[in-house]
C-alpha positions as YAML, in Angstrom:
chain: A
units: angstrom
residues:
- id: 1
  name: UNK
  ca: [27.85, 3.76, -5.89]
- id: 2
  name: UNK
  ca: [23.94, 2.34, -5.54]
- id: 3
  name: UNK
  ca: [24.67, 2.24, -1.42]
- id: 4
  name: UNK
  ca: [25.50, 6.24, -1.71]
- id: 5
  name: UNK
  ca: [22.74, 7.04, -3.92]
- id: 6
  name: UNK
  ca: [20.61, 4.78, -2.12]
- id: 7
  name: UNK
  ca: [21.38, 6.67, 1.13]
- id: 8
  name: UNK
  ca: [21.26, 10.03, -0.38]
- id: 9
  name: UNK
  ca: [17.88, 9.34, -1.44]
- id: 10
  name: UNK
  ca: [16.71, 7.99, 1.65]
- id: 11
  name: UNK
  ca: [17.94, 11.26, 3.45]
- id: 12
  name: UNK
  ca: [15.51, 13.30, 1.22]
- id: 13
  name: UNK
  ca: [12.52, 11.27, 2.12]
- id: 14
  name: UNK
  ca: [13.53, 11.34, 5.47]
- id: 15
  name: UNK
  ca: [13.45, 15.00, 5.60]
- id: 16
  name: UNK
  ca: [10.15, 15.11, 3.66]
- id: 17
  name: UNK
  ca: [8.62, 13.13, 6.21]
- id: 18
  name: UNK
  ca: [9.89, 15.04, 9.22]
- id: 19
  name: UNK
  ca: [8.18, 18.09, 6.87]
- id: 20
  name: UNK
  ca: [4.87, 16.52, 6.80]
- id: 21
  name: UNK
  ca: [4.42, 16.46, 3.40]
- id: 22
  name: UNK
  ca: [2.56, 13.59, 2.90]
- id: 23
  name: UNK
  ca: [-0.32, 15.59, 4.96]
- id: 24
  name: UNK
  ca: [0.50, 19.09, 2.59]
- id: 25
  name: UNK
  ca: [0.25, 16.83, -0.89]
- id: 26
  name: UNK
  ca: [-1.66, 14.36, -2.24]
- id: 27
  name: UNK
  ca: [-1.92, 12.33, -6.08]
- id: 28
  name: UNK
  ca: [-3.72, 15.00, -7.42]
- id: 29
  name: UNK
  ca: [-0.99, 17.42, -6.75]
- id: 30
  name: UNK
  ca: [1.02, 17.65, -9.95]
- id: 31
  name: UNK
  ca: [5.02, 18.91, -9.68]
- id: 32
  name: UNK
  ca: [6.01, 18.89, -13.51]
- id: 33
  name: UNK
  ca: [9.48, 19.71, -14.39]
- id: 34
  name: UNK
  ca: [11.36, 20.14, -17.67]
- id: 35
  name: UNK
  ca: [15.23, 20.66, -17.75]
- id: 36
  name: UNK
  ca: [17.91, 22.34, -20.10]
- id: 37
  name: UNK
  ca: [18.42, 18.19, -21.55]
- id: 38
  name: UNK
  ca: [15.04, 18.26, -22.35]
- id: 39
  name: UNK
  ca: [13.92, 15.65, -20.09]
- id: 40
  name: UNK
  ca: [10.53, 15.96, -18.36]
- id: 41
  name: UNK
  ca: [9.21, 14.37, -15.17]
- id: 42
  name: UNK
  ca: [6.11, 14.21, -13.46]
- id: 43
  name: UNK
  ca: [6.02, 13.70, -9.71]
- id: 44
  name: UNK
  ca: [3.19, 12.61, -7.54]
- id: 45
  name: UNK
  ca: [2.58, 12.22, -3.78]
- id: 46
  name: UNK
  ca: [1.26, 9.09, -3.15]
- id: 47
  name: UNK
  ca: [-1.28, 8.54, -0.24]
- id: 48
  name: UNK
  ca: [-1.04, 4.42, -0.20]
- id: 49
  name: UNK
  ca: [0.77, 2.03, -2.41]
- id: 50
  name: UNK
  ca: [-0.39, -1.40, -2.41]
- id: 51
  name: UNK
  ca: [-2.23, -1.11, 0.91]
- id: 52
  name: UNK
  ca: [-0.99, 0.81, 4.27]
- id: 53
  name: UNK
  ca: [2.34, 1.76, 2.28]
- id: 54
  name: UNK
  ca: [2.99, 5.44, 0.73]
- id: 55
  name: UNK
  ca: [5.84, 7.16, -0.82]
- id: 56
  name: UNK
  ca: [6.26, 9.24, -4.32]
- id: 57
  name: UNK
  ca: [5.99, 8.12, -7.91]
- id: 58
  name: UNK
  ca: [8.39, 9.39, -10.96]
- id: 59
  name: UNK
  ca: [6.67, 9.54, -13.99]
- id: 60
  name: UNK
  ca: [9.58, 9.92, -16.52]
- id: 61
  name: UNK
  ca: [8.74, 8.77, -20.05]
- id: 62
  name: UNK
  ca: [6.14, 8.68, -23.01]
- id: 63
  name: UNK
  ca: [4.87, 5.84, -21.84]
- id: 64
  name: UNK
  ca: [4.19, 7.12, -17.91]
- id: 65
  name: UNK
  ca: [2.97, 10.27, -19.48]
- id: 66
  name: UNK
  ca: [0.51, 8.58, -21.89]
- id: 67
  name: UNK
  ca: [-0.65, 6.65, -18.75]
- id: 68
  name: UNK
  ca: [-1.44, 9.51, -16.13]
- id: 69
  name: UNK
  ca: [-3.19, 10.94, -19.27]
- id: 70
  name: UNK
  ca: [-5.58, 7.87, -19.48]
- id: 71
  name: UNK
  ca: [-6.29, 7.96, -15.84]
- id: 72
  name: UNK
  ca: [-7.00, 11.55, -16.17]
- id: 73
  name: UNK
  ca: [-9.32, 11.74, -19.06]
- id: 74
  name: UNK
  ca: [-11.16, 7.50, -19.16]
- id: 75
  name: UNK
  ca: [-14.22, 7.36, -18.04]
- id: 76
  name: UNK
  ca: [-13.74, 4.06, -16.80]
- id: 77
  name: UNK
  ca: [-9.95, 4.07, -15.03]
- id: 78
  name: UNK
  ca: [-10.57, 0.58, -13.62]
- id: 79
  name: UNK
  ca: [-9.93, -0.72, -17.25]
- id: 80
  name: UNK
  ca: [-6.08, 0.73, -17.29]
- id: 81
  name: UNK
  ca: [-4.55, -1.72, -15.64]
- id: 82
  name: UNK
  ca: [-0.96, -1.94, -13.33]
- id: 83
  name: UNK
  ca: [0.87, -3.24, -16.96]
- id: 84
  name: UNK
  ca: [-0.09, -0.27, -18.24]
- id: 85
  name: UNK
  ca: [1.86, 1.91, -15.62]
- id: 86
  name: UNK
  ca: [5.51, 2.91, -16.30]
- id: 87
  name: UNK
  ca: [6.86, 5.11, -13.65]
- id: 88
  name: UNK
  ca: [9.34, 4.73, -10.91]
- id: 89
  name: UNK
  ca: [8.19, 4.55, -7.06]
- id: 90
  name: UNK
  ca: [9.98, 5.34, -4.07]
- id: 91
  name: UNK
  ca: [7.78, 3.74, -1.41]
- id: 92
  name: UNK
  ca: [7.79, 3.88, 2.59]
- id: 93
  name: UNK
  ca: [7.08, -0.09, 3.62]
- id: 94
  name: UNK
  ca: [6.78, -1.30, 7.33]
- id: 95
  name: UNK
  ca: [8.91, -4.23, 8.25]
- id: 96
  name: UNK
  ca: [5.84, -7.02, 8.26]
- id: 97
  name: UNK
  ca: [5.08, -5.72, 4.69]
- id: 98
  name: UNK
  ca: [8.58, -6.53, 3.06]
- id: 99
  name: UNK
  ca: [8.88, -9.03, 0.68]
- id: 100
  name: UNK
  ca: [11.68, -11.26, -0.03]
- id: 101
  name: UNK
  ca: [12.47, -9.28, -2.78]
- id: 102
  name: UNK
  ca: [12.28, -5.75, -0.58]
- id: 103
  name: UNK
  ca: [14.72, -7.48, 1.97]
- id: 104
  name: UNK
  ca: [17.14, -8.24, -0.99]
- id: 105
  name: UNK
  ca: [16.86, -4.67, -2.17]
- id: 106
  name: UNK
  ca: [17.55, -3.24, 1.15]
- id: 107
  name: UNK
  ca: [20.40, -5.64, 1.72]
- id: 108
  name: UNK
  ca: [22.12, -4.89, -1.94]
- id: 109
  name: UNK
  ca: [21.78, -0.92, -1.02]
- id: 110
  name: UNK
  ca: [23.48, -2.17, 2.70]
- id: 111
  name: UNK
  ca: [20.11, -0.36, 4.49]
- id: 112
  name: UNK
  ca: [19.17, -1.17, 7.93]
- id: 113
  name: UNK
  ca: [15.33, -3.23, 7.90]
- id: 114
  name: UNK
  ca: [13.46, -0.81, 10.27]
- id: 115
  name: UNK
  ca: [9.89, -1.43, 11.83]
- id: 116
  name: UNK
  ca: [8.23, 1.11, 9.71]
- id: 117
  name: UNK
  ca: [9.62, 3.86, 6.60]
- id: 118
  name: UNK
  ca: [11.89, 1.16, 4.87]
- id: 119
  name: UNK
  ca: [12.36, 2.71, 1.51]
- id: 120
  name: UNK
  ca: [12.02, 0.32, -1.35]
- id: 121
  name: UNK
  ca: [12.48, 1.69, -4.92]
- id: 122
  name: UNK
  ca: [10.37, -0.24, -7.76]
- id: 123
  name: UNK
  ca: [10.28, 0.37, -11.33]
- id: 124
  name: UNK
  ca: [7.16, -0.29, -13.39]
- id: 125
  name: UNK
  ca: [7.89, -0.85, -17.40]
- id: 126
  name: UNK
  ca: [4.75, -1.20, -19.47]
- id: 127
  name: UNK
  ca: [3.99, -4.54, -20.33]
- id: 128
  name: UNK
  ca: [6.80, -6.24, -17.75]
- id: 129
  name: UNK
  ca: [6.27, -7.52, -14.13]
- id: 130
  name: UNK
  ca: [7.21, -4.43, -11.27]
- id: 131
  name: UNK
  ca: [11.43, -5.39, -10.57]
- id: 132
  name: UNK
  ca: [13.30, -3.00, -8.47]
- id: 133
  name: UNK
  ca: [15.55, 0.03, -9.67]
- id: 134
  name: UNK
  ca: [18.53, -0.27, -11.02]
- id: 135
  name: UNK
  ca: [21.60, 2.07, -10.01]
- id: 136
  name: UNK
  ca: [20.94, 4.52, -13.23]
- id: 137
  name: UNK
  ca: [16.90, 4.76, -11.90]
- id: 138
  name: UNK
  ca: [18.53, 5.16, -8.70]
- id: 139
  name: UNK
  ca: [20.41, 8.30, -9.63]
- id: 140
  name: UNK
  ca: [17.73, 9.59, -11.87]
- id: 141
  name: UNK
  ca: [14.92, 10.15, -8.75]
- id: 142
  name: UNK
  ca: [17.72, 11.31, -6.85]
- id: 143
  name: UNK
  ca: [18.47, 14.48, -9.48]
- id: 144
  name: UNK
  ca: [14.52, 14.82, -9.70]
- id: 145
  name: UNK
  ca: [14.02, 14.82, -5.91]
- id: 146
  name: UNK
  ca: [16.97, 17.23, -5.60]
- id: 147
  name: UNK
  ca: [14.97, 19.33, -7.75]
- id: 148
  name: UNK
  ca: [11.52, 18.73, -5.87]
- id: 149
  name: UNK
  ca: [13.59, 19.24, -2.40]
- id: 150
  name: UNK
  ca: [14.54, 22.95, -3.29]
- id: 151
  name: UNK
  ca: [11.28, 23.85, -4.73]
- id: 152
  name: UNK
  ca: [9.39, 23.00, -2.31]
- id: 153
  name: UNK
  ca: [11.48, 24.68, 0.73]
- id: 154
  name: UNK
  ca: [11.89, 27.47, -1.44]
- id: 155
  name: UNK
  ca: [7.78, 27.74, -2.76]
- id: 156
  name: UNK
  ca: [5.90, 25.97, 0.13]
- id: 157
  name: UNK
  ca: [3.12, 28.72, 0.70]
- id: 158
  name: UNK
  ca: [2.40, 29.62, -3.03]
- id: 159
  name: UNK
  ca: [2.63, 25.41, -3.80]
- id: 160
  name: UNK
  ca: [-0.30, 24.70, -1.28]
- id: 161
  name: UNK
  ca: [-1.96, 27.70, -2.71]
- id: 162
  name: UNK
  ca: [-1.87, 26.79, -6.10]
- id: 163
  name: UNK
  ca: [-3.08, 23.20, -5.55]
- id: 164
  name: UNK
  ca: [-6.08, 24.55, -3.83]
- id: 165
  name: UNK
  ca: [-6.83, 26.39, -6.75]
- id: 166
  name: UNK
  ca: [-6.42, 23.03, -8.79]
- id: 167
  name: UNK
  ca: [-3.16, 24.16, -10.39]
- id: 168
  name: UNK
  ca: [0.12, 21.98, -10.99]
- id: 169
  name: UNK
  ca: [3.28, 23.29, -10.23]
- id: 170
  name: UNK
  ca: [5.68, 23.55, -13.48]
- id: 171
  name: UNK
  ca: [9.12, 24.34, -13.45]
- id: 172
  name: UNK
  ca: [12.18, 24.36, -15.73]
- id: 173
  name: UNK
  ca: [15.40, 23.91, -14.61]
- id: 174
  name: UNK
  ca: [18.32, 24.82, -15.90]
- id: 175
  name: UNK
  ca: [21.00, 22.23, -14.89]
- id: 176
  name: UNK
  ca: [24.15, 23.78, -16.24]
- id: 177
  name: UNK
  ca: [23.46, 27.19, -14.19]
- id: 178
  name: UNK
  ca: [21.39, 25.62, -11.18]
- id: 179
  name: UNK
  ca: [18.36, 28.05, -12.01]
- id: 180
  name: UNK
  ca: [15.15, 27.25, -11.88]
- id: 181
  name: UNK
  ca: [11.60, 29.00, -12.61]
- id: 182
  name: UNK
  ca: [8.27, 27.97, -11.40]
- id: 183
  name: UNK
  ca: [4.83, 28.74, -12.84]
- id: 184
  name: UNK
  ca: [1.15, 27.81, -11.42]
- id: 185
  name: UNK
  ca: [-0.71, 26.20, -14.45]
- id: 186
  name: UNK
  ca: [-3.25, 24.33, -15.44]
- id: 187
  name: UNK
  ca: [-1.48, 20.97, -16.10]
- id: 188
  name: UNK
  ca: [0.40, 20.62, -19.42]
- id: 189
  name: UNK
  ca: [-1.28, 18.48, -22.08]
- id: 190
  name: UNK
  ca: [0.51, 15.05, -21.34]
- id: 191
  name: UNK
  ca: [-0.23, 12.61, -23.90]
- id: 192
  name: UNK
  ca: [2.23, 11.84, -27.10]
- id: 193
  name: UNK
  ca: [1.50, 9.29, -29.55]
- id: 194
  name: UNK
  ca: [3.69, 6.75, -31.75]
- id: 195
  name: UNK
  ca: [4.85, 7.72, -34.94]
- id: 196
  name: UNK
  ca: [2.83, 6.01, -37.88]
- id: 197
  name: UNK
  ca: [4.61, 2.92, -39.14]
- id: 198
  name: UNK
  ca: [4.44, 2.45, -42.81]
- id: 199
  name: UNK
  ca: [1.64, 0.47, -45.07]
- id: 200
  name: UNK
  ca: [2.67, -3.13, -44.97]
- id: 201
  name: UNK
  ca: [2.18, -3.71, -48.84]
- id: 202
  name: UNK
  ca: [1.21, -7.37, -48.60]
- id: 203
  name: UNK
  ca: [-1.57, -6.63, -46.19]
- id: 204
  name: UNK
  ca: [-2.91, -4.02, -49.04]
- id: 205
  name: UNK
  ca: [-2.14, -6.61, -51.88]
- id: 206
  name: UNK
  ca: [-4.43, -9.03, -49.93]
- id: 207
  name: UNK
  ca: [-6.96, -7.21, -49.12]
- id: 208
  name: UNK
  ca: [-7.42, -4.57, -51.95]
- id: 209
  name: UNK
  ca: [-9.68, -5.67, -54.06]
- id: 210
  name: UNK
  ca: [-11.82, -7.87, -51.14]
- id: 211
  name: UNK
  ca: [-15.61, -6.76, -50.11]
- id: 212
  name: UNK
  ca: [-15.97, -4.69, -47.39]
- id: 213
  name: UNK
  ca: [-17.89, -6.54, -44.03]
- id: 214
  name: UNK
  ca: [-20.51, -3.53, -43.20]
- id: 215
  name: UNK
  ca: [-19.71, -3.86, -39.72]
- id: 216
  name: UNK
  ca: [-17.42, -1.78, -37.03]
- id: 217
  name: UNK
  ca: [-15.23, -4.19, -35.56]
- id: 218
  name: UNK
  ca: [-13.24, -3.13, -32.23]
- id: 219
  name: UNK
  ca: [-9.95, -3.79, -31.42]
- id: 220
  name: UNK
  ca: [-9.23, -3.17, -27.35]
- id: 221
  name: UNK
  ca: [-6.91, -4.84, -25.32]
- id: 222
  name: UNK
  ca: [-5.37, -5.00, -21.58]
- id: 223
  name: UNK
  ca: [-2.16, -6.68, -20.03]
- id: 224
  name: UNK
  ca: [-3.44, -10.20, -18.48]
- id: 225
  name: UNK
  ca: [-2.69, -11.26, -14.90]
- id: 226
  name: UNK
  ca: [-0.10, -13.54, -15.05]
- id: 227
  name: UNK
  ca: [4.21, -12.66, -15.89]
- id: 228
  name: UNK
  ca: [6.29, -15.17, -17.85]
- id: 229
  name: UNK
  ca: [9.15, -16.24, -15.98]
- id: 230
  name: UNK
  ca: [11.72, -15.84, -18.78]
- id: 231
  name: UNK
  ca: [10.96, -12.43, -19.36]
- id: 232
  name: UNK
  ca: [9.14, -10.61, -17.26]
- id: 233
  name: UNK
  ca: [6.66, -9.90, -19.58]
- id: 234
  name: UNK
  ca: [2.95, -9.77, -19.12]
- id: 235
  name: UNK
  ca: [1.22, -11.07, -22.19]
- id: 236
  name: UNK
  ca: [-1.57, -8.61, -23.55]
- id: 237
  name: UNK
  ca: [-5.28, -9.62, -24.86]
- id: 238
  name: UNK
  ca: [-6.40, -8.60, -28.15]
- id: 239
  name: UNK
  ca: [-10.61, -8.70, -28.11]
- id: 240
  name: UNK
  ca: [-11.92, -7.79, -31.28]
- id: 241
  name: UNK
  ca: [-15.60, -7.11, -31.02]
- id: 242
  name: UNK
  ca: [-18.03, -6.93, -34.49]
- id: 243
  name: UNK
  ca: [-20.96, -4.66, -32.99]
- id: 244
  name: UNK
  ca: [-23.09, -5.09, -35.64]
- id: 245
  name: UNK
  ca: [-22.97, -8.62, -36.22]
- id: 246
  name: UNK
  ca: [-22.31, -9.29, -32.13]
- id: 247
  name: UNK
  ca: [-19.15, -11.72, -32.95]
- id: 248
  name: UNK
  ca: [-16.09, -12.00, -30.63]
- id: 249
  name: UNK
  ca: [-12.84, -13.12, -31.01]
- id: 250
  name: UNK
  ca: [-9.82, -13.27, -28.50]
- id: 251
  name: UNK
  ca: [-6.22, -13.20, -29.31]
- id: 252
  name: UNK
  ca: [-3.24, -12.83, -27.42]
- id: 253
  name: UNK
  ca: [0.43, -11.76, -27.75]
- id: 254
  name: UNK
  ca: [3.32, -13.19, -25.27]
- id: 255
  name: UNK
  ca: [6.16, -11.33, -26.34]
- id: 256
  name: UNK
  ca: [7.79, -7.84, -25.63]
- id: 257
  name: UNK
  ca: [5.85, -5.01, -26.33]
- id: 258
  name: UNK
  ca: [8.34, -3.93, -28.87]
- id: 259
  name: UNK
  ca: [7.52, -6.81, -31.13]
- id: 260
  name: UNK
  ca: [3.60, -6.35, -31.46]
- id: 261
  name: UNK
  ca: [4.15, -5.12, -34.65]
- id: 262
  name: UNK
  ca: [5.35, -8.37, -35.46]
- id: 263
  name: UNK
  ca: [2.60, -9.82, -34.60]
- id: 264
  name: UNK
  ca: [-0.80, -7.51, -35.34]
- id: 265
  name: UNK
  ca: [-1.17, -8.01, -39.05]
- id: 266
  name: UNK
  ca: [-0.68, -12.21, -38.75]
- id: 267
  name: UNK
  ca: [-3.62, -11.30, -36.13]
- id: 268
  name: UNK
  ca: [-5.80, -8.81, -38.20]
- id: 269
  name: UNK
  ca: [-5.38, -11.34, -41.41]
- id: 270
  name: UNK
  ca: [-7.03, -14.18, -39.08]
- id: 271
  name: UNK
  ca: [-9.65, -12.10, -38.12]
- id: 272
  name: UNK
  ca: [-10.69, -10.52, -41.39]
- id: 273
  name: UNK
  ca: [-10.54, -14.70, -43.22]
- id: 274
  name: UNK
  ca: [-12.79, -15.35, -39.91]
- id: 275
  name: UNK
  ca: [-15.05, -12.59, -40.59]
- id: 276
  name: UNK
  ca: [-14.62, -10.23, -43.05]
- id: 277
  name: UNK
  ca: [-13.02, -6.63, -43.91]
- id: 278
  name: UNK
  ca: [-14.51, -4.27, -42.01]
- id: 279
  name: UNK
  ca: [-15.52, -0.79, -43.11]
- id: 280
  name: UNK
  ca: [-14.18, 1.19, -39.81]
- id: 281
  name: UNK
  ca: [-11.87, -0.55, -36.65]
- id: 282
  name: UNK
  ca: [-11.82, 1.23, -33.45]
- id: 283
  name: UNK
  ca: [-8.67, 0.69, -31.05]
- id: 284
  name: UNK
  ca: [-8.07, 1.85, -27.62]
- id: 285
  name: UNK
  ca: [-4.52, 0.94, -27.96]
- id: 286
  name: UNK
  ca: [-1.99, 3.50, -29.27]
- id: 287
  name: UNK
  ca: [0.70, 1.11, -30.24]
- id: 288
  name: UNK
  ca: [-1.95, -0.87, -32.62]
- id: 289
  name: UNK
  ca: [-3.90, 2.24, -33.99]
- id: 290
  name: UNK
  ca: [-0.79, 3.74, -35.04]
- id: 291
  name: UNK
  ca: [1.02, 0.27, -36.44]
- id: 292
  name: UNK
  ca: [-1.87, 0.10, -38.91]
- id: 293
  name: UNK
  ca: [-3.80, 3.24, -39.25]
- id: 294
  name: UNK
  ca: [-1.65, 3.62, -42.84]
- id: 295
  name: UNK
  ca: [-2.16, 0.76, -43.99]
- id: 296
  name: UNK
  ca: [-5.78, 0.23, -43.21]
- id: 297
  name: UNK
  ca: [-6.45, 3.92, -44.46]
- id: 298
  name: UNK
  ca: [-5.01, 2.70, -47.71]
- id: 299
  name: UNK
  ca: [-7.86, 0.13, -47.92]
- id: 300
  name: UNK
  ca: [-10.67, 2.65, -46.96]
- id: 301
  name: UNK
  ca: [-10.99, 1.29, -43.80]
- id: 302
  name: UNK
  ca: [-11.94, 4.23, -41.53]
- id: 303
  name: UNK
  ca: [-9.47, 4.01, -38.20]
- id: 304
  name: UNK
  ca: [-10.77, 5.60, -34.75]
- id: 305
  name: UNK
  ca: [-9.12, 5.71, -31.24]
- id: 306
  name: UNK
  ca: [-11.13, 5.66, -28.23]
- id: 307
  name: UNK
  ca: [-10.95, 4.44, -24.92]
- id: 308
  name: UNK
  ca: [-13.94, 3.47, -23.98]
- id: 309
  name: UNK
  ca: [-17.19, 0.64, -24.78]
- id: 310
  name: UNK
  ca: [-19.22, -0.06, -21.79]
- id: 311
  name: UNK
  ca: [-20.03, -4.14, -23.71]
- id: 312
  name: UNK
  ca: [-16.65, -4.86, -24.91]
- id: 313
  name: UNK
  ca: [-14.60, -3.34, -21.19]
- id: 314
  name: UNK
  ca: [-17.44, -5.64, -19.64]
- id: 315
  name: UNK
  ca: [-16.24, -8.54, -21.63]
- id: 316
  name: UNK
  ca: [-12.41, -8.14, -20.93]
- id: 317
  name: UNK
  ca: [-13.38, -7.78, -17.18]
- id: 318
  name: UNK
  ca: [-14.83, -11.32, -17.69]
- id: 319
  name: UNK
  ca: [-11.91, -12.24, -19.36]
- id: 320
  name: UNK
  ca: [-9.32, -10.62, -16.66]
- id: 321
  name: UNK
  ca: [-11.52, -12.58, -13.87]
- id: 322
  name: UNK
  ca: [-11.41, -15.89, -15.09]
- id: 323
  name: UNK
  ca: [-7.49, -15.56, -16.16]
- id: 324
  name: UNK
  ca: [-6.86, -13.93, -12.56]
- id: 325
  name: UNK
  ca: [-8.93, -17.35, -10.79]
- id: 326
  name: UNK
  ca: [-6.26, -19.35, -12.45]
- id: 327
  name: UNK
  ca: [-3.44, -17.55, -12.06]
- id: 328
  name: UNK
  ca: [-3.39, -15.23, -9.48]
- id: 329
  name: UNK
  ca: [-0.84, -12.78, -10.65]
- id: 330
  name: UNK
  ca: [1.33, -15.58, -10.46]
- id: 331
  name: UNK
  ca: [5.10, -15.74, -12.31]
- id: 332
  name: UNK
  ca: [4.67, -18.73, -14.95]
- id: 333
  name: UNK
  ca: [7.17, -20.22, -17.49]
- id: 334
  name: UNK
  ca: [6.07, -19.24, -20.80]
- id: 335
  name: UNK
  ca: [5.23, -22.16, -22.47]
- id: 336
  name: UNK
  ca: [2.66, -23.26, -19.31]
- id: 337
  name: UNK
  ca: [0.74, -19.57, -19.58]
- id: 338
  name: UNK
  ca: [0.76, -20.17, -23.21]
- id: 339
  name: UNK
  ca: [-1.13, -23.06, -22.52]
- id: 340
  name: UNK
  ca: [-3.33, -21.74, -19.87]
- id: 341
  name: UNK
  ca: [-4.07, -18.86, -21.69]
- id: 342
  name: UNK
  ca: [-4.92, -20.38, -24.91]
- id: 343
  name: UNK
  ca: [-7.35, -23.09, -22.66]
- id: 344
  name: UNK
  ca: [-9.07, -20.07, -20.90]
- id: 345
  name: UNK
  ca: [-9.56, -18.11, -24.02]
- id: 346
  name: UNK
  ca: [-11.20, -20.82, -26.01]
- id: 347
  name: UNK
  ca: [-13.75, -20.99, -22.81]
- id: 348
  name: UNK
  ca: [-14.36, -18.07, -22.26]
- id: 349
  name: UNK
  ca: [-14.68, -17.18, -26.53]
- id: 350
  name: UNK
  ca: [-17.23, -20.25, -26.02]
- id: 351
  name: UNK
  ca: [-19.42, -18.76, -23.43]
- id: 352
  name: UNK
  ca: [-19.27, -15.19, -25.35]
- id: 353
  name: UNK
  ca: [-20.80, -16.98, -28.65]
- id: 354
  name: UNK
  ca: [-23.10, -18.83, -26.48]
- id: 355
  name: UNK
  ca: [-24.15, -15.58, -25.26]
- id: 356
  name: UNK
  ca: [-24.37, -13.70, -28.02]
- id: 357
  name: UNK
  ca: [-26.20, -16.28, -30.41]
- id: 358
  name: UNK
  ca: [-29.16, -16.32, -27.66]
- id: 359
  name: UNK
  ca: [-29.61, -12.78, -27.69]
- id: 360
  name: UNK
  ca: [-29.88, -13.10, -31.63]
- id: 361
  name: UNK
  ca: [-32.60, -15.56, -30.88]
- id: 362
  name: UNK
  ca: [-34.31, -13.17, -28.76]
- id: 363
  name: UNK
  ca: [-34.18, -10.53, -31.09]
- id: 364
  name: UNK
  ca: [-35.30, -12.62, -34.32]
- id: 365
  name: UNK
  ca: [-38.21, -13.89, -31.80]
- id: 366
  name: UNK
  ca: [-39.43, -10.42, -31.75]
- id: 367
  name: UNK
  ca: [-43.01, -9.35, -33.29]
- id: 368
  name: UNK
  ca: [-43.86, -5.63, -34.16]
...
């Protein structure tokens, strides 16, 4: 079954590259599609993938949705970062730029390792390591390329038109009768948040009656460079920033994404005992604004989401830097990144406070 949807794949991209479409499209242009199951995709041409490499990308979730939206609308991209991607991508790789893991892939689907165009399938989860596609991702980008395949030999002419005039190309398709209808649009508002979890009721009970901090403390965080071996995961940093009071403090969560609700109100309790309740937090994390936006609420602490802070993005670059010199991207068993993390943090949380506490000197130093 994977060989023959492997191969049936393949023969679409073949014929898209005997087409020239990779010359007619590029990432900007948009094909979004919704069907009669009420599953939407978002495709994307991509011009080069890791380097010299090209091929198209499926986005087919909440999650992939969510992150073309941040691309789209950050003002500093660089900050969203390849654990935040969740799409699937059917690349074209020369020979010299397989990996062991491509040759694997191509051997499991029976494929012949050519000099150039081998077609390697990979499947980004947020928060996990890139792993190839399994057999039901396999036969998803096959219905969705079936459906790209038509359009476009069908719609060519008014396509490149309407990306010229910086319009995406929407379609529904109606699966049961093998209709479809395509509009030129503006693209479709993408992003679609968590639901609110409820109030944790020992967080209020603890902090009810406590005084407020008057301070803004930030809560932003980014997937770290390094995968744990057992799982696949990448661990994500927490940086909570106090901008009044210029304090810093760095946490970090090694687990599954789907357990961070575990996790964030051991984490928020730590902070507040460190430093006090704040009167507003600001998060540039969905999954964190919306795990505690209740409950914080309910102690009249204001809740904002925003993705950008030029001081505290500057401070998890440093962070990212000094994890990446030590790591490298690498796959590490969990319980050696837990130490390596937990070494690096406590330097790095070491030179912020350094920092910070002489540029409180400065300002107390200063005569008006």
């Amino acid at each position: 079954m994977k060989e023959t949807v492997y191969k049936e794949v393949r023969n679409i991209i073949n014929n898209f590259i005997k087409k020239d479409y990779w010359n007619s499209f590029c990432s900007a242009d948009i094909f979004y599609f919704d069907d009669s199951k009420k599953k939407k995709t978002m495709i994307t041409f991509i011009d080069s993938f890791f380097g010299e490499s090209y091929g198209i990308q499926f986005f087919i979730n909440r999650d992939g949705f969510n992150y073309v939206h941040d691309i789209f609308t950050s003002k500093n991209p660089d900050m969203i970062s390849i654990g935040d991607c969740d799409s699937i991508c059917a690349v074209l790789v020369s020979k010299e730029g397989l990996t062991k893991e491509d040759t694997d892939f191509l051997k499991s689907c029976h494929a012949r390792i050519k000099e150039e165009n081998n077609l390697i399938i990979y499947r980004f989860k947020r928060g996990y390591a890139q792993r190839m596609a399994n057999e039901d991702e396999l036969a998803l980008i096959l219905e969705r390329l079936s459906y790209l395949d038509s359009i476009i030999s069908n719609e060519y002419k008014d396509i490149l038109a309407a990306f010229e005039r910086g319009l995406s190309v929407v379609s529904y398709v109606n699966l049961d009768e093998y209709l479809y209808n395509v509009s030129y649009l503006p693209l479709p508002y993408l992003e679609k948040n968590p639901k609110l979890k409820p109030i944790n009721e020992d967080f209020i009970n603890e902090y009810l009656h406590k005084s407020f901090l008057n301070d803004d403390c930030y809560l932003f965080t980014s997937y770290l460079p390094v995968i744990v071996k057992e799982t696949g995961v990448r661990p994500i940093l927490l940086y909570f920033y106090f901008s009044d009071s210029n304090k810093s403090y760095l946490k970090f969560i090694i687990d599954e994404p789907k357990s961070y609700y575990e996790y964030i109100f051991g984490i928020l309790d730590e902070v507040f005992i460190k430093f006090g309740k704040p009167i507003k937090m600001i998060f540039n994390n969905r999954d964190f604004y919306y795990a505690t936006k209740k409950t914080l609420t309910k102690l009249d602490i204001e809740c904002e989401k925003t993705f950008n802070n030029d001081y505290v993005d500057d401070n998890i670059s440093t962070v990212i830097s000094k994890i990446y010199e030590k790591t490298g991207d690498d796959v590490i068993e969990k319980e050696s990144a837990a130490l390596l993390l937990i070494e690096t943090l406590t330097n790095v949380i070491n030179d912020l406070d350094s920092y910070e506490n002489e540029e409180e000197d400065k300002t107390s130093n200063l005569v008006s």
